[in-house]
PyMOL commands that place a pseudoatom at each C-alpha (Angstrom):
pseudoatom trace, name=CA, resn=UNK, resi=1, chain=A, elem=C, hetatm=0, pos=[14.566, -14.328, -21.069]
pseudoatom trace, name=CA, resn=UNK, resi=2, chain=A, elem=C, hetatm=0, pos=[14.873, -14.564, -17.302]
pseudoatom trace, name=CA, resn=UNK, resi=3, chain=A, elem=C, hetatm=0, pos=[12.147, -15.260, -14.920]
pseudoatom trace, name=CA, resn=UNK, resi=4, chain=A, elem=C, hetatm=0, pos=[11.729, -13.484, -11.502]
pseudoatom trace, name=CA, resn=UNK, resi=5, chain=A, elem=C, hetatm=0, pos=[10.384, -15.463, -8.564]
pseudoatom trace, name=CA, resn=UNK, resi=6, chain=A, elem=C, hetatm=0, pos=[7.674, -13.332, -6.540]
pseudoatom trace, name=CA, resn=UNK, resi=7, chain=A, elem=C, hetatm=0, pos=[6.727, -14.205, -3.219]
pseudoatom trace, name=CA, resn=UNK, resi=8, chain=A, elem=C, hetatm=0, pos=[4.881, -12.312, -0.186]
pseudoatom trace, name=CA, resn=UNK, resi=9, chain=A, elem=C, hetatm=0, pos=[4.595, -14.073, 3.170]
pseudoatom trace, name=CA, resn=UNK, resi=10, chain=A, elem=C, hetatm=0, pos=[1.207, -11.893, 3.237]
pseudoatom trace, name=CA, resn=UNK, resi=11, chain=A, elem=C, hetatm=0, pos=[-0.461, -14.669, 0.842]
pseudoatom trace, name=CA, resn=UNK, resi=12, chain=A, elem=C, hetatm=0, pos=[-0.479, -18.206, 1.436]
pseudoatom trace, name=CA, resn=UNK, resi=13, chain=A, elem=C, hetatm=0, pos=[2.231, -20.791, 0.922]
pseudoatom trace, name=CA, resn=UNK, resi=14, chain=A, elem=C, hetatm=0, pos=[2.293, -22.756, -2.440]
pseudoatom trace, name=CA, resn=UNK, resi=15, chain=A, elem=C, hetatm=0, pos=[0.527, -26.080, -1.594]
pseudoatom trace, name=CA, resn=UNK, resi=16, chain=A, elem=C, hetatm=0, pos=[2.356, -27.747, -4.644]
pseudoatom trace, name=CA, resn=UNK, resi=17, chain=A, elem=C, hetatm=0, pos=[5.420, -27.376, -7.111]
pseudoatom trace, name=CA, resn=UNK, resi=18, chain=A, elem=C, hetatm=0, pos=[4.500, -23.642, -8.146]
pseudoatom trace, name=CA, resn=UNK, resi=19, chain=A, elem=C, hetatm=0, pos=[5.370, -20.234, -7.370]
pseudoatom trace, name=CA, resn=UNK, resi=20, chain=A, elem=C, hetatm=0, pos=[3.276, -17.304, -6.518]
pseudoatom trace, name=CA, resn=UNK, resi=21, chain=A, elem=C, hetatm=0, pos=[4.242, -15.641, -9.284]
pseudoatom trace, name=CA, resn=UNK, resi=22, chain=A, elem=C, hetatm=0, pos=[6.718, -15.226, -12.009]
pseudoatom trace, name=CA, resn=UNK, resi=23, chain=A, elem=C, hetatm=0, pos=[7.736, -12.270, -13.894]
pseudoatom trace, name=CA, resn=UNK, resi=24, chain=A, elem=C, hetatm=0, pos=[9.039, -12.885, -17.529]
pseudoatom trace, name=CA, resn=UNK, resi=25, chain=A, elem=C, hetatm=0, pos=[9.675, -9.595, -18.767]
pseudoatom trace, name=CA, resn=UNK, resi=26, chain=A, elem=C, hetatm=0, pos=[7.387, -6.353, -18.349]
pseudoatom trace, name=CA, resn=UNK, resi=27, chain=A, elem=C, hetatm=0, pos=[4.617, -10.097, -17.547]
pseudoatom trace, name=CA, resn=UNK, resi=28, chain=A, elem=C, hetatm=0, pos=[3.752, -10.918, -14.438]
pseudoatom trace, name=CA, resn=UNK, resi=29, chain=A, elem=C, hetatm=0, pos=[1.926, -14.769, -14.440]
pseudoatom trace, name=CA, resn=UNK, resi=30, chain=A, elem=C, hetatm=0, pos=[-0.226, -15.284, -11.027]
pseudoatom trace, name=CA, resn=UNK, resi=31, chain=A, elem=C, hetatm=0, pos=[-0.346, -18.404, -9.847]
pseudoatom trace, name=CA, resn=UNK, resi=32, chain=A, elem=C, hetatm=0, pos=[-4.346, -19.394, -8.496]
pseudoatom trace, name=CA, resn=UNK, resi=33, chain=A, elem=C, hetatm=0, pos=[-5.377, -18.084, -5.451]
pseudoatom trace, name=CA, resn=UNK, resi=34, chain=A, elem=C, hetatm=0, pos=[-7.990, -19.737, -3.349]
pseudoatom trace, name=CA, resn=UNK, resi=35, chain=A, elem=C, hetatm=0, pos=[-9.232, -18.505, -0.254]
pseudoatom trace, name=CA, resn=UNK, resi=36, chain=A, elem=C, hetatm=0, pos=[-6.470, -20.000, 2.360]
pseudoatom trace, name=CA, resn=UNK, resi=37, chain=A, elem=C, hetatm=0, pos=[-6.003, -17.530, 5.580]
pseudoatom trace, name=CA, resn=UNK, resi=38, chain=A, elem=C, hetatm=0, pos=[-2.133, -16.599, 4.901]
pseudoatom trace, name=CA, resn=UNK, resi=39, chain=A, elem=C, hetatm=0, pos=[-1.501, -17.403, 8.746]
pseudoatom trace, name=CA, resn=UNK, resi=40, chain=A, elem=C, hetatm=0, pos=[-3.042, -20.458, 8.942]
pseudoatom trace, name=CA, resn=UNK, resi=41, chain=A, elem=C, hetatm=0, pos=[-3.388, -21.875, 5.771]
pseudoatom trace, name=CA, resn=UNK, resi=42, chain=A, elem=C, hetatm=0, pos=[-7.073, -23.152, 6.332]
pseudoatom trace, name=CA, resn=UNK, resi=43, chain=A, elem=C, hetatm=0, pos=[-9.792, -22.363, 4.490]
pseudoatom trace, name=CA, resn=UNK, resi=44, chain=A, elem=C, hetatm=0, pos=[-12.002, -19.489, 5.561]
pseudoatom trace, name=CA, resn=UNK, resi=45, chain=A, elem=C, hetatm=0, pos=[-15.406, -19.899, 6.330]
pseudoatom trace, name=CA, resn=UNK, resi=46, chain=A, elem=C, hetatm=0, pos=[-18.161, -18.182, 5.043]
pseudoatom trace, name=CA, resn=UNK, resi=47, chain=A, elem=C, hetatm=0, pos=[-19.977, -17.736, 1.993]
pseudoatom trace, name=CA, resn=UNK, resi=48, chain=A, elem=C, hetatm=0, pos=[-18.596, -16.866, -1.377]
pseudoatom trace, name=CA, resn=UNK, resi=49, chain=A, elem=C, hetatm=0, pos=[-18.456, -13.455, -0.837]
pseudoatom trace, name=CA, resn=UNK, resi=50, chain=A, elem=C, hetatm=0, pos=[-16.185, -13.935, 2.306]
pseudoatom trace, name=CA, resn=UNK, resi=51, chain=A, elem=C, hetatm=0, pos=[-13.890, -16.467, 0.069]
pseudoatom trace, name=CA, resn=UNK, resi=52, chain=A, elem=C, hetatm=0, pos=[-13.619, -14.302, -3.059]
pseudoatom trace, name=CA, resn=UNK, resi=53, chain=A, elem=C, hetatm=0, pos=[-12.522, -11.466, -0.925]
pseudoatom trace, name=CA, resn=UNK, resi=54, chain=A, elem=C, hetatm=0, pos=[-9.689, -14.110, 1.029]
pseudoatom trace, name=CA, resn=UNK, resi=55, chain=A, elem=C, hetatm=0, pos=[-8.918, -14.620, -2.592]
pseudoatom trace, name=CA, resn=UNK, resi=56, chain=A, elem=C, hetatm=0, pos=[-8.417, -11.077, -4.227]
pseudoatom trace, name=CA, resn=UNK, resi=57, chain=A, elem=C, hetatm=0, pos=[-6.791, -10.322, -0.574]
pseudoatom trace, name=CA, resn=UNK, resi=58, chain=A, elem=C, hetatm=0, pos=[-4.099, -13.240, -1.646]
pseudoatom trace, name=CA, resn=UNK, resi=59, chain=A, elem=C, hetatm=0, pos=[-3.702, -11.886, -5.208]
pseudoatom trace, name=CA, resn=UNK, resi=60, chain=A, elem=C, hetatm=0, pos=[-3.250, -8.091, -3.619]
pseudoatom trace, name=CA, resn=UNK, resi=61, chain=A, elem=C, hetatm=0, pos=[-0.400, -9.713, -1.423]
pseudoatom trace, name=CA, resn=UNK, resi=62, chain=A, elem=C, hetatm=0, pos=[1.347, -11.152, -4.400]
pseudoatom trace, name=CA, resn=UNK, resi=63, chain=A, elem=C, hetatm=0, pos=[0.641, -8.257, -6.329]
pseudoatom trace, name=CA, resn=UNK, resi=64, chain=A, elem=C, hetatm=0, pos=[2.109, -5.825, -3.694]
pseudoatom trace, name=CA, resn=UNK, resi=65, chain=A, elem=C, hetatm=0, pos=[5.364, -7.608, -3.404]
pseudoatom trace, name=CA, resn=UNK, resi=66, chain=A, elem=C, hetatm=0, pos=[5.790, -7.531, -7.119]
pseudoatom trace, name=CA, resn=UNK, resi=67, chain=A, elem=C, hetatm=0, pos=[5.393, -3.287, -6.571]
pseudoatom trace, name=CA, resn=UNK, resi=68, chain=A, elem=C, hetatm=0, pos=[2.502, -2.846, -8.794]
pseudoatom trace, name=CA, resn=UNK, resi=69, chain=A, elem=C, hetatm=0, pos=[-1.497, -2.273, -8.619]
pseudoatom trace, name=CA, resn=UNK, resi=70, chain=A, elem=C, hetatm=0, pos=[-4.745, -4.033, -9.944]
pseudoatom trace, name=CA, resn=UNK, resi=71, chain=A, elem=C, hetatm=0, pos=[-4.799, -1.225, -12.243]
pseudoatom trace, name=CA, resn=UNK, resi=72, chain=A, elem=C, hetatm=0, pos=[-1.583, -3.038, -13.734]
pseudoatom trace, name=CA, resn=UNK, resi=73, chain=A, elem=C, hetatm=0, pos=[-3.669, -6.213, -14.356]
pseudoatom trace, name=CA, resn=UNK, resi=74, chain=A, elem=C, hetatm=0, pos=[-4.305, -7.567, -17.844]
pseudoatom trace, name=CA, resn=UNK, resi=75, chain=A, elem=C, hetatm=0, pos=[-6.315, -10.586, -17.187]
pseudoatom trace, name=CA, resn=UNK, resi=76, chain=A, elem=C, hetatm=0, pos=[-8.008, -12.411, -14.629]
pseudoatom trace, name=CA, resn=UNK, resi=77, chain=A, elem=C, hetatm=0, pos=[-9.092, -16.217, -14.342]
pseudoatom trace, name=CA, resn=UNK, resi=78, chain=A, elem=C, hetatm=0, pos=[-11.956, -17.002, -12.274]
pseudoatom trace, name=CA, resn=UNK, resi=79, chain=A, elem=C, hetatm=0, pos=[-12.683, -20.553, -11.192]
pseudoatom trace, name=CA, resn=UNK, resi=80, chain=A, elem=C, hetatm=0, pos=[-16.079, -21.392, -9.531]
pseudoatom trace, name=CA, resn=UNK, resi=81, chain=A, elem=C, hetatm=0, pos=[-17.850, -24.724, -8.369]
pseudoatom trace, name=CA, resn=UNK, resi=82, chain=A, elem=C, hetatm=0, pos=[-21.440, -23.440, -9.122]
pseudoatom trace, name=CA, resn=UNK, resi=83, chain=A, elem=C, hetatm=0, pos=[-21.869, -20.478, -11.679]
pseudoatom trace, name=CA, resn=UNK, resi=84, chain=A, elem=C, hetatm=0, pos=[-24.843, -19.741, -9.624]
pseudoatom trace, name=CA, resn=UNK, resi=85, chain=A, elem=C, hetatm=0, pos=[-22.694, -17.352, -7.300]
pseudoatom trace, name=CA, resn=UNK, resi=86, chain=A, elem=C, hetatm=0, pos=[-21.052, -15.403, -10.484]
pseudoatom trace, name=CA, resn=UNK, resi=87, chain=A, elem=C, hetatm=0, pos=[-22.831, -12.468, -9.486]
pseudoatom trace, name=CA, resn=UNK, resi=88, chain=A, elem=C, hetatm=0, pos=[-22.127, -12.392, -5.761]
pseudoatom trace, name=CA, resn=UNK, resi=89, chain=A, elem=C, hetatm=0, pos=[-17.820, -12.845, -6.993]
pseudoatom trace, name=CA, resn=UNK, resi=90, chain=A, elem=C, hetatm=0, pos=[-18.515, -10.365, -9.604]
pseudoatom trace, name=CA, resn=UNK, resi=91, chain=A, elem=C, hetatm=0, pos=[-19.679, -7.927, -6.956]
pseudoatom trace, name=CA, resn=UNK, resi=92, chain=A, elem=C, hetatm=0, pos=[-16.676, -8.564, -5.126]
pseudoatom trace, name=CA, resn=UNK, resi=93, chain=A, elem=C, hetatm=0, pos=[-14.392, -7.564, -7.854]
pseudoatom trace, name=CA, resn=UNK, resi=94, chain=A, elem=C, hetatm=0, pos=[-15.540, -4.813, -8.659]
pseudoatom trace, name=CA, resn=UNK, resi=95, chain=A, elem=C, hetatm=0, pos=[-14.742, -4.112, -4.804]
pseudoatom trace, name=CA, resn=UNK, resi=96, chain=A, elem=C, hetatm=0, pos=[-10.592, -4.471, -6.609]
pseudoatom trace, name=CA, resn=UNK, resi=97, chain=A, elem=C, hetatm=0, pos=[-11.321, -3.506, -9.821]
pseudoatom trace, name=CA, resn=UNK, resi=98, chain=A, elem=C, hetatm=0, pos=[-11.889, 0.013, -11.206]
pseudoatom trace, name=CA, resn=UNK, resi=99, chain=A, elem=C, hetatm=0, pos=[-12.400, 0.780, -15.160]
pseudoatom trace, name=CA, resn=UNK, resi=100, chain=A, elem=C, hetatm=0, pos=[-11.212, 0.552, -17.340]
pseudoatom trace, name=CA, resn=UNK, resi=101, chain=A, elem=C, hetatm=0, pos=[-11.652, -3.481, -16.057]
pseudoatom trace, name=CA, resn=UNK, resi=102, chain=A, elem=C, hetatm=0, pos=[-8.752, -6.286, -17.188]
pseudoatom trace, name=CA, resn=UNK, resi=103, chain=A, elem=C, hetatm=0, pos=[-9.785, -9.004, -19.485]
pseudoatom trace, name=CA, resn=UNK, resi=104, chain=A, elem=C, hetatm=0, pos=[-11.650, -11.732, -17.699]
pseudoatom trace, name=CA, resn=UNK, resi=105, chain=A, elem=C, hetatm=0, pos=[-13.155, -15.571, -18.077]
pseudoatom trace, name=CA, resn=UNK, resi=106, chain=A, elem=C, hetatm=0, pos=[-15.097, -17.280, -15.457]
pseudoatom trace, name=CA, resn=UNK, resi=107, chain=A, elem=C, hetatm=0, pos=[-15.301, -20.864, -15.731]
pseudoatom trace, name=CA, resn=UNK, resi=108, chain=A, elem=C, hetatm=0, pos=[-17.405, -23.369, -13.680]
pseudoatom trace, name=CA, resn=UNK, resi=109, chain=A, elem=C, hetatm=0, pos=[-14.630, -26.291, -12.606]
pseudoatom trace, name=CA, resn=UNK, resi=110, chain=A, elem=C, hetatm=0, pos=[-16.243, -29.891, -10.784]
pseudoatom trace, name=CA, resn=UNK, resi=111, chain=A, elem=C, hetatm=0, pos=[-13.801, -28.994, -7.872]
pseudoatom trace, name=CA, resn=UNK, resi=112, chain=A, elem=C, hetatm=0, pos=[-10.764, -26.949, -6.605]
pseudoatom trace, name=CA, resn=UNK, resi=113, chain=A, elem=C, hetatm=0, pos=[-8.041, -26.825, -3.889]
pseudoatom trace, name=CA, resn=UNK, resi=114, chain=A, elem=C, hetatm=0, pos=[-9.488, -28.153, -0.583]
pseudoatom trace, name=CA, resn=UNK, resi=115, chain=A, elem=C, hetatm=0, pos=[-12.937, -27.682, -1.513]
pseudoatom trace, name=CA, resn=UNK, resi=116, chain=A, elem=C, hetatm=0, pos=[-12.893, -24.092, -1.944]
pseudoatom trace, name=CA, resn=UNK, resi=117, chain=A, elem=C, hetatm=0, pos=[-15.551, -22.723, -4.059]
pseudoatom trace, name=CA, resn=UNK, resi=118, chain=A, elem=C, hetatm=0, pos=[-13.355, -20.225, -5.931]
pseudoatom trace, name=CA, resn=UNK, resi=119, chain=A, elem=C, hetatm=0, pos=[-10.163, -19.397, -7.426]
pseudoatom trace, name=CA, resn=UNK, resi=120, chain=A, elem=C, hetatm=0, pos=[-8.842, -16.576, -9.116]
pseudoatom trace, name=CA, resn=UNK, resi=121, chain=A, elem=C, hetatm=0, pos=[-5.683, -16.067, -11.556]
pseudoatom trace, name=CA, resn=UNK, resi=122, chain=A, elem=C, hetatm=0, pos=[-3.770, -13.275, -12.903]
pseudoatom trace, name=CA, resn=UNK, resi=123, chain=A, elem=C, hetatm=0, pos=[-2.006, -11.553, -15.434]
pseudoatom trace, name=CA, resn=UNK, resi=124, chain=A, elem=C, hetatm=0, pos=[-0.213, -8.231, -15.204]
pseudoatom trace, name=CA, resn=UNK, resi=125, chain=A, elem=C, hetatm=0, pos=[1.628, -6.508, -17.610]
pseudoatom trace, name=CA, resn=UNK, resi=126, chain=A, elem=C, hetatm=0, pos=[3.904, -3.612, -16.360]
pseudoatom trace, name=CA, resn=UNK, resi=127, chain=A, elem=C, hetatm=0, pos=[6.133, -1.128, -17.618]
for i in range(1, 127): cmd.bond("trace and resi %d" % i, "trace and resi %d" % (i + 1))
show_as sticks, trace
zoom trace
């Protein structure tokens, strides 16, 4: 099966070997977001609230150039370096995310990408 190569300039640049995301069929595979300014590439400042939203910003980049919605999303993949703000992220999603809601884990990691405190994955499945 082929793969597809998705990229917006609206979403940072891959800091490593990866793409933004790949489409394998009606799948689209997100790469992780963190919360990188597009234009810049630095880290935003603020607290997790501002990050998470950098992040699902990122993701709605990606998602845009691959022509589809967050309502298309099957699974998400959060990544956080203290649990303790799961509630303030989870807020934030549900900013994104309408019901009925994708799939999701949230995992507490020991670091991430430039010392952001979160990233965020994705899976889409479209028609």
């Amino acid at each position: 099966m082929s793969r597809t190569i998705i990229h917006s300039d609206h979403a940072p640049k891959a800091i490593g070997p990866y793409s933004q995301a790949v489409r394998v069929g009606n799948t689209i595979y997100f790469s992780g977001q963190t919360p990188l300014d597009p234009a810049t590439g630095v880290l935003v400042e603020g607290d997790i609230a501002t990050q998470a939203r950098r992040v699902f910003e990122n993701l709605k980049a990606v998602a845009t150039a691959a022509g589809i919605g967050f309502d298309q999303i099957a699974r998400v993949g959060i990544y956080l370096t203290d649990l303790g703000n799961f509630a303030a992220v989870n807020a934030v999603m549900a900013e994104y995310f309408k019901e009925p809601y994708p799939a999701r884990s949230t995992i507490e990691v020991k670091g991430l990408p430039k010392a952001s405190q979160v990233e965020i994955d994705m899976i889409a499945v479209v028609d």
